[in-house]
Residue, then its C-alpha position, 0 to 999 in steps of 0.5 A: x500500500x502506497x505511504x500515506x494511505x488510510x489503512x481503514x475506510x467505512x460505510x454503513x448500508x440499510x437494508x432496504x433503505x439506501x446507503x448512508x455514510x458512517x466516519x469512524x474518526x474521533x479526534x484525539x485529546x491529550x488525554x485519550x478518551x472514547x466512547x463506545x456507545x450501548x443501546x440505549x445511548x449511553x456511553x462510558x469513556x473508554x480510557x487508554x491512559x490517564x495522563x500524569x497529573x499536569x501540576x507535578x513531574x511524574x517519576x521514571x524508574x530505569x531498570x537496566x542500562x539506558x543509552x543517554x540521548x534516552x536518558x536525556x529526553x526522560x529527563x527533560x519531562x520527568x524525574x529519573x531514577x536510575x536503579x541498575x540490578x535491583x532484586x525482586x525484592x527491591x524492584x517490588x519496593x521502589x515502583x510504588x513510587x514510580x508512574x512508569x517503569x523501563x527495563x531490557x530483558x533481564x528484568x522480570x515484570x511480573x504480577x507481583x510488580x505490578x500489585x506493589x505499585x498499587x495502582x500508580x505504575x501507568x507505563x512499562x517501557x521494553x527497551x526492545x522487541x520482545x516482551x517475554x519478561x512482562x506479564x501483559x495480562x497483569x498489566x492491562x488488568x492494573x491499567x498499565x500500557x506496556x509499550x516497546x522499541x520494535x524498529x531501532x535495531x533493525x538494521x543491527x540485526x541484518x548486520x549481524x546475520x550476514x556477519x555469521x553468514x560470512x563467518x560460518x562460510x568462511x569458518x572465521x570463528x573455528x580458523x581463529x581458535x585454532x590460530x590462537x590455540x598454536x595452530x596452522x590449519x589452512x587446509x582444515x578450514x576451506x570455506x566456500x564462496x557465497x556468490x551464485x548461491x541461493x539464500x533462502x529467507x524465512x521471515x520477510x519483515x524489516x530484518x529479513x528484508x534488509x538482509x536480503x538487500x544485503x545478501x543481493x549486494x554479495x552476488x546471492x541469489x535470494x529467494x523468502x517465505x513469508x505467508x503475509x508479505x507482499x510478493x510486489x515489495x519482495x520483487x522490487x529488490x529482486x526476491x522471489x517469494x516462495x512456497x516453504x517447502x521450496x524454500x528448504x529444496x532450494x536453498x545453499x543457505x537458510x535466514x531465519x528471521x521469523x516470531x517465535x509463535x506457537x505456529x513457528x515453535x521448532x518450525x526447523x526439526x528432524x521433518x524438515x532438515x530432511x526436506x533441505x539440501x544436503x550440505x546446507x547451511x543455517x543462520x539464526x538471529x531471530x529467536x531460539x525456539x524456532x529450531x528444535x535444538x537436538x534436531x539440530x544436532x542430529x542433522x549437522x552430525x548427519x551432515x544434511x546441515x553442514x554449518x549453523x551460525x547461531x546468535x539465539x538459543x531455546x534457553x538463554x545462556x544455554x548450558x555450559x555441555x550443550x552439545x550443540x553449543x560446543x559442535x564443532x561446526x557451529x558458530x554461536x554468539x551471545x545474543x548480539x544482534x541488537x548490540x551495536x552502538x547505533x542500536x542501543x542509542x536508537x533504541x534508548x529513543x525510542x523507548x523514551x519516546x514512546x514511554x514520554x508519549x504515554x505519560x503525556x496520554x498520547x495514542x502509542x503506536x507500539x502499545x503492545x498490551x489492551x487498553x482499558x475497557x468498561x466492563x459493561x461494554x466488555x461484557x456485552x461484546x465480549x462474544x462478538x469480540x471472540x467471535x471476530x478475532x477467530x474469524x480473522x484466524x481462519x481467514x488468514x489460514x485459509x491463505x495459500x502462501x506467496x501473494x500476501x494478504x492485503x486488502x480485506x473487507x469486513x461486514x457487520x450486519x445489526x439492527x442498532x443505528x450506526x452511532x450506537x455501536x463503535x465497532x473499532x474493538x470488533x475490528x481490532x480483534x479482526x486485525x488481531x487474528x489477521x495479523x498475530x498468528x504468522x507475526x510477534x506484533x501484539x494486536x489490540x485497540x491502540x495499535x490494530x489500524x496502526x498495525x494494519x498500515x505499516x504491514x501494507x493491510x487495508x481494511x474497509x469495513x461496511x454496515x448492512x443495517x436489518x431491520x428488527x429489535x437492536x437488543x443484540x449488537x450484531x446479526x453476523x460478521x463476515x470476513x473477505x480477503x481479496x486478491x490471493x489464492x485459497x488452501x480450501x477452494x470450496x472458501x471462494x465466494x462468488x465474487x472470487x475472495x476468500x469468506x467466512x461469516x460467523x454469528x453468535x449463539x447462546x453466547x458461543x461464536x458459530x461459523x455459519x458460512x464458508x464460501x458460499x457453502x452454509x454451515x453451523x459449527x461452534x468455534x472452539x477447538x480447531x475446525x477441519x473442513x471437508x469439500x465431497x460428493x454428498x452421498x450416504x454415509x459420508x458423515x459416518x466414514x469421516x467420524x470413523x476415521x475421527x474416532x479411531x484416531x481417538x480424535x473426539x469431535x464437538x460439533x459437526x455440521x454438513x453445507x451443500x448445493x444440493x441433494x447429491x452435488x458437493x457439499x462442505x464438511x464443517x468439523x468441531x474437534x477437540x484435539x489436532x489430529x495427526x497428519x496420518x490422520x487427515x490423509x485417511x480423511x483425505x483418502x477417502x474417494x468422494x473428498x475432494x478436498x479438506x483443510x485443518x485450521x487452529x484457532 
């Protein structure tokens, strides 16, 4: 999406009354104040931050080290406390007297930290990407924001991929042991050149992206896998997006540069190294667990994986014996990528930016946690608002790899007039569902259209309004991804974009509609979908197969054209099935086609 472009666009339909236009914008004070409005027209403010008291400076605990240009611009709004290597103990007894809180990574935030600052702790910093040592839950429910710093060390942690990407093919780390340990080992430590071979990037992000250019500028042929980018912006710097699977088939060298999500956990195991070429060789600066370690060992020992460079493991540090740590053709560093000079100034300012900002109760755009919500509305949406983000899960892996995902169209239809519903959570937790499972961003209210336009995602929203009694906020939701390819043909809808609908029942989110097959399953667990010929006894062979894999079934519900043409199976499960599992499913002659999808 072109810069400048609004990520979100709206319009309201009456049904059978003609259109009228409905705009979302509210402008912003610097106390950030919302309202989402109930039936009946009242409304409650629905607060992100409450801003520090104007008439006296707020004060700043700092962790962890803090580059000065940070320090600096704290400084000059707020007092700052500089209080490095505090104990649990000691942590728990300062913030109480603290109204925002910034650490690195070896501070835990937890429960506890946020109950001992009795309410005045409003702004944790993360001076970094990841926010594994904050309990975000514990912070939203003391109406705390936790924001981060996701950008300032990019560029650092490209640099340090392609630094292990030369080393490890030029075996500097190993070559320098041997020197430094009274050897001469020339023949002992012949590289291989990086020109003419293909890197193959897993992860096409900000980090991923600027080592491709990188990699380009070394004579590399560079080839990506990334389910949501754009194949556009990897063709204007001369990559090729891919398949994952032809990824691991082509690839001399494999980045990974991918979040660490349950989707993306061991992603690299015994399966796939047998899937790469032998001889490969592999570079992580993202995150530890997306390879399985011992797998890892195992592939080098078997020479599949010739080489790997490593700057991040499953447990940090890793134990002193770990046997992949001291291989022989493994280089590991201590988790460097971000540590550079640059990076940590870069990062310092940003995270003071941001934690300045939110005390000032300016929108954080890299609020990583939910803002404040009036229980009464949560209440009340609360189904809906499951039933959104769901939605937008299994949208996205209805997705066939390669094209992106770029322009989605979301559908609500209500009886209640388009100033007494904001739908801004419902959305929200649409983008949510696009968005976290294939990404680390965390998605919420304050950054979800933020979100959706650094990612080149446009979502126009439309409000078929029904006649009938408002009592319920929604009828239905529907969900279209436009422009890409299915993993489930049967998804298309007549108009050619991926759909999927959904309705609220008894207060359980259903999908009721997938392409333009009707279905009735309720959205809990994970859900296989099934296109076949429908005939006799199909319902039966598919729930053998179920139940002798001892995969217990919650609902199951059957969608056709008509008596005897295709139908879709929808299927509520308990548990994953194994793939041994749906290939029996999928063997069995009258399905034409099926699809697992986790919520």
């Amino acid at each position: 999406m072109a810069a400048g472009t609004t990520a979100v666009a709206s319009k309201t339909l009456r049904l059978p009354s003609p259109s009228l236009s409905l705009s979302s914008k509210l402008p912003l004070s610097s106390a950030f104040s919302v309202s989402l409005r109930r039936h009946g027209h009242r409304s409650r403010p629905l607060v992100v931050l409450v801003s520090a008291s104007l008439d006296a400076k707020p004060t700043v605990l700092v962790a962890e080290k803090l580059g000065e240009a940070g320090l600096k611009l704290l400084k000059d709004f707020a007092n700052v406390d500089c209080s490095y290597n505090l104990t649990p103990e000691e942590l728990c007894t300062k913030i109480s007297l603290c109204d925002a809180l910034i650490v690195r990574s070896g501070t835990k935030v937890n429960r506890e930290v946020f109950e001992s600052s009795a309410g005045r702790l409003k702004v944790v910093g993360r001076a970094g990407v990841g926010i594994d040592n904050v309990d975000l839950a514990a912070a939203t429910e003391h109406g705390c924001l936790v924001v981060n710093a996701p950008t300032a060390n990019t560029v650092a942690a490209a640099e340090h991929g392609i630094a292990l990407l030369a080393a490890m093919a030029r075996n500097v780390a190993q070559a320098d042991a041997s020197v430094k340990a009274g050897k001469w080992q020339r023949s002992k430590y012949v590289g291989v050149s990086m020109v003419g071979k293909t890197l193959a990037v897993l992860g096409f992000g900000k980090v991923g992206t600027e080592v491709a250019r990188r990699a380009k500028g070394l004579g590399m042929n560079v080839i990506a896998h990334d389910p949501y980018a754009p194949a556009d912006r990897a063709r204007a710097i001369g990559v090729e997006l891919v398949s994952f699977d032809e990824a691991l088939a082509s690839a001399d060298f494999i980045s990974l540069h991918m979040p660490l999500t349950p989707a993306t956990s061991k992603m690299l195991n015994d399966e796939t190294f047998a899937k790469m070429k032998k001889g490969v060789r592999i570079v992580n600066v993202a995150r530890g667990g997306v390879i399985d370690e011992d797998a890892l060992v195992r592939a080098l020992d078997s020479g599949i994986v010739a080489q790997a460079a490593l700057d991040v493991f499953t447990e940090e540090p890793p134990a002193k014996d770990s046997k992949l740590v001291l291989h022989e053709q493994v280089t590991a560093t201590p988790h460097l990528g971000a540590s550079t000079m640059e990076a940590q100034e870069g990062v310092a300012i940003e995270i003071a930016e941001a934690v300045v900002g939110a005390l000032r109760g300016e929108l954080a755009a890299t609020a990583v946690n939910a803002p404040m919500v009036p229980s009464e509305v949560i209440t009340e949406l609360k189904p809906f608002v499951d039933l959104a983000e769901k939605l937008g899960r299994l949208a996205v892996q209805l997705v066939a790899g390669g094209s992106g995902v770029k322009t989605v169209k979301v559908t609500y239809a209500s009886a209640r007039a388009p100033d007494d519903l904001d739908t801004r959570l419902l959305r929200a937790m649409i983008i949510k569902g696009l968005i976290e499972p294939i990404s680390s961003v965390f998605v919420n209210l304050v950054n979800a259209d933020f979100t959706a336009k650094q990612r080149g995602l446009r979502i126009t929203e439309e409000r078929v309004i029904l006649d009938g009694s408002p009592e319920n906020p929604l009828e239905f939701i529907q969900v279209q991804i436009a422009n890409v390819e299915s993993r489930f043909a049967s998804a298309i809808s007549e108009s050619g974009e991926i759909k999927v609908e959904g309705r609220v029942k008894d207060g359980i989110p259903h999908l009721t509609k997938v392409g333009f097959f009707e279905v009735d399953v309720s959205l809990e667990g994970s859900i296989i979908l099934c296109r076949q010929v429908d005939q006799p006894g199909m319902i039966g062979k598919v729930g053998s197969v179920l139940g002798e894999e001892n995969v217990n079934v919650s609902f199951m519900s059957v969608g056709r054209i008509a008596p005897r043409k295709q139908a879709v199976m929808a299927i509520g499960v308990d548990e994953p099935p194994t793939k041994q599992t749906l290939k029996k499913i999928g063997d069995i002659p009258a399905v034409e086609e099926f699809v697992f999808l986790k919520l």
